[in-house]
N, C-alpha and C positions, 0 to 999 in steps of 0.2 A: 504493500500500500504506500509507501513511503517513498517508493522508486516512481509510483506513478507521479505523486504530488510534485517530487522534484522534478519530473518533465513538465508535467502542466504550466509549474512556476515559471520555468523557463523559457516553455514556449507561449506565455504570455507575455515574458518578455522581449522577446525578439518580434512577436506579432505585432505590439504596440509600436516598436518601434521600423518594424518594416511595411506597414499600412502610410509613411511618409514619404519612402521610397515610392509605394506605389502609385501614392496620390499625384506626386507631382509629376511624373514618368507617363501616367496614364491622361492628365490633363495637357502636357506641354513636351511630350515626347523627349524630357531633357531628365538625363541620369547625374538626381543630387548627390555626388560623393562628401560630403560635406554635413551630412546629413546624422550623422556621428559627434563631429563637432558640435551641431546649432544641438544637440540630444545635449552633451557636455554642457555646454554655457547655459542652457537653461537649469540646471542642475545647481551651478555655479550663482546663477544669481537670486537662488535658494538661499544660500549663504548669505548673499549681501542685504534678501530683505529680514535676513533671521536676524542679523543683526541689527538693521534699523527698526524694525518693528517685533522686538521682542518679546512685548506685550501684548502682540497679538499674534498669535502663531497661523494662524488659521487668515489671516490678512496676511501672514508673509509669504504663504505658499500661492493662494488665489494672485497675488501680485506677481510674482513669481514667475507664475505659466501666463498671464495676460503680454507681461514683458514679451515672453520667447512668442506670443501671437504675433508683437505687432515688431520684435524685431525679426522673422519671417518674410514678412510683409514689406520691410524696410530691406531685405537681402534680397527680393524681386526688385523691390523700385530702381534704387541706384545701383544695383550691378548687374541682373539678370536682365534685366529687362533693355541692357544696349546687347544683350546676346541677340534677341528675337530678330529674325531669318537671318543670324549666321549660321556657319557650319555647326552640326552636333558637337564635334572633336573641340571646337571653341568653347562651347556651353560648358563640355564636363570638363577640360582641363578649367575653366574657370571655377567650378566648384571646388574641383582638387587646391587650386591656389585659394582660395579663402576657406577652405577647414587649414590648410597649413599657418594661415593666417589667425585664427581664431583659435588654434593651439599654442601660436605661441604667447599671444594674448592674456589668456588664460593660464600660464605659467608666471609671466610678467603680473598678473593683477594679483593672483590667487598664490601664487610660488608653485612648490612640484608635492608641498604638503597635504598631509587627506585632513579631511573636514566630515564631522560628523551631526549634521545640520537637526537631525533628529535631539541629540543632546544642546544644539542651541538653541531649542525651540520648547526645551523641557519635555516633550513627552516621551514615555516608553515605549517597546514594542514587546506587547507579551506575546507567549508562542501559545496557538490555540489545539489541540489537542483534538483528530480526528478519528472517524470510526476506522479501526483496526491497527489503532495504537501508531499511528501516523501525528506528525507535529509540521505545523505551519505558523509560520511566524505574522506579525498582524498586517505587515506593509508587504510581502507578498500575498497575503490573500486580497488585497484591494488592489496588486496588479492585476491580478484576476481579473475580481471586479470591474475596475477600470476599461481592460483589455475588450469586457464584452460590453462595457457600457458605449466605446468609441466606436466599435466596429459597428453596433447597431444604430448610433446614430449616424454614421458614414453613409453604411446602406439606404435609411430614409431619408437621407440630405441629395444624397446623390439619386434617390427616387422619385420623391415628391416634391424638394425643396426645390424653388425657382431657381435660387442662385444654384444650387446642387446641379438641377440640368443645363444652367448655363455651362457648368465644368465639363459633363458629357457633351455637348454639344461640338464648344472647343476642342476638345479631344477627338472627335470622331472627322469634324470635317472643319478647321477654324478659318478657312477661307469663306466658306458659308456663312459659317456662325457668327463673323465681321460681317458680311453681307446683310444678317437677320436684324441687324442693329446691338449684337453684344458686345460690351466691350473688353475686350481682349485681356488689355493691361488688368483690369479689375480681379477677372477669372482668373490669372495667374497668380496677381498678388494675394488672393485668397486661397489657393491651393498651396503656394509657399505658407501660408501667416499658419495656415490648418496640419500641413505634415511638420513643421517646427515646434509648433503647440501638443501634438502627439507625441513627438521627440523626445519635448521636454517633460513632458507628463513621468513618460515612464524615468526616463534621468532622475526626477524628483524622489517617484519613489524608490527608486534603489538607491538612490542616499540617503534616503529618511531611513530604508533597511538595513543598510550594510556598509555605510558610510561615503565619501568620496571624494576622487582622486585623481591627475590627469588620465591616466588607465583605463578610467571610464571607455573613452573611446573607443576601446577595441570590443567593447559589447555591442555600439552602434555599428562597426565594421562586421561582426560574427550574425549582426540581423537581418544582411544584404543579400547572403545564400541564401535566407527564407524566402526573402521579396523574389531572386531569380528561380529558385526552384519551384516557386507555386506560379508564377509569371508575373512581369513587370505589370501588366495592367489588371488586375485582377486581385480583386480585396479579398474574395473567398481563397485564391489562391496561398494568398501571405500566410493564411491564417495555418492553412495543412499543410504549407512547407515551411511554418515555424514549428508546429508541430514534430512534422519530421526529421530535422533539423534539432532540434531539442532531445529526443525519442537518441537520436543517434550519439548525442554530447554526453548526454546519461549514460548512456549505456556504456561507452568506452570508459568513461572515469568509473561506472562503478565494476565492472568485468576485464577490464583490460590495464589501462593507465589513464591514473589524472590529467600528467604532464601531457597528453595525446591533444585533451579538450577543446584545446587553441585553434588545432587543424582541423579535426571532424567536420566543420561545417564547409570547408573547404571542398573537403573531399568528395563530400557529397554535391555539393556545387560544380566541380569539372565533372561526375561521374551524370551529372544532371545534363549537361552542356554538350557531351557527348552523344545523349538517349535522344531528347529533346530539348533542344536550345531556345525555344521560345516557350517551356516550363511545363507544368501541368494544367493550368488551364488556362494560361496567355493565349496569345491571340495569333497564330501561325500568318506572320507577314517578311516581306523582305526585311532582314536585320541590317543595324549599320554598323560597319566593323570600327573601333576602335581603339 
């Protein structure tokens, strides 16, 4: 029971966090590498409102994730947004130069020390005790949580909600969708401000769990196999190739070796790229080689 919990946990968090990958990929066909970092920094400015509003803990996290919305939104405006009709290979090498950017950033503000935002915020994390003698700590079960609360709104935003199918719309045909009278700049800076805000969500809570540290990052890197193995456009997809991705992390650290864990998701990522390169239920179209 225990083995199961520790995949769930984990492939809540690589869900949360690869549903950012998908969003912006699926609306703007641009692969945010970067997307690791903006996870980081919102994490990071956990820290900064735990200590300005330390009296209110519950205001320094809502502020927190508001920040990493509209500095999202602010990483479409003034820098993504002179990408639109350049080449792809410009787009991502641009996101690759500003997570380098925002890591070094983040060592200069914060230094390379861990922070445990949970103890500056005063609260605990009791471990809650499941049926078959299973234990779950409180800030992964609200990844959990969390993980099914954003995917379900995702799905009805991008179903129902106006601005939701302005995003699909963009995505499927933006030459049109300029045409129908939507505008452009808007739907993108909203699908940046949304998969940064996802980002930062899950960042948040694995620092309120387990503390944090520039290191982070390599969690937002290890949740990019999910997003490619369930397929770049496809939110159902993220979710059963964090899963399996997770499934697979577990398993090797508890049956084989720990020190492995780093790689697993890799592996399964070329062994995925190999089978099917356009995933499990992406979208089989011409790929752009990079």
């Amino acid at each position: 029971m225990q083995l199961a919990v520790n995949i769930l946990v984990l492939a809540a968090i690589y869900a949360l966090i690869a549903c950012g990958y998908v969003l912006i990929y699926r609306v703007s066909r641009v692969l945010n590498l970067a997307h690791g970092e903006l996870m980081m920094l919102g994490a990071y400015m956990l820290v900064a409102t735990a200590s300005a509003f330390s009296m209110s803990p519950v205001m320094a996290v809502v502020i927190a994730a508001l920040m990493s919305l509209a500095v999202g939104g602010m990483v479409y405006l003034f820098l993504m947004r002179r990408m639109t009709g350049e080449m792809v290979l410009a787009a991502v090498l641009t996101t690759v130069a500003l997570g380098i950017l925002i890591r070094g950033a983040v060592i200069l503000i914060w230094s390379a020390q861990q922070y445990h935002p949970r103890a500056m915020l005063g609260w605990g994390n009791p471990v809650i005790t499941l049926p078959g003698d299973a234990r779950i700590s409180l800030y992964a079960a609200l990844l959990i949580m969390a993980t099914v609360v954003v995917y379900g709104g995702l799905f009805l935003f991008l179903r129902f909600g106006r601005w939701g199918m302005r995003m699909r719309a963009a995505g499927q045909d933006p030459l049109l969708a300029a045409q129908r009278g939507i505008n452009l700049h808007a739907v993108f800076a909203l699908a940046w401000g949304i998969s940064t805000f996802t980002g930062a969500l899950a960042g948040i809570l694995i620092a309120l769990d387990s503390g944090l540290d520039s290191t982070m990052v390599m969690i937002g890197l290890k949740a990019f196999p999910a997003a490619l193995v369930g397929g770049l456009d496809s939110l159902a997809g993220a979710l059963l190739g964090a899963l399996i991705i997770a499934a697979a992390e577990v398993g090797v650290i508890r049956f084989i070796d720990p020190l492995l864990a780093d790689v697993v998701p890799f592996i399964v990522l070329i062994a995925m790229l190999v089978i099917r390169p356009w995933g499990l239920f992406g979208t089989r179209e011409e790929l752009d080689r990079v």
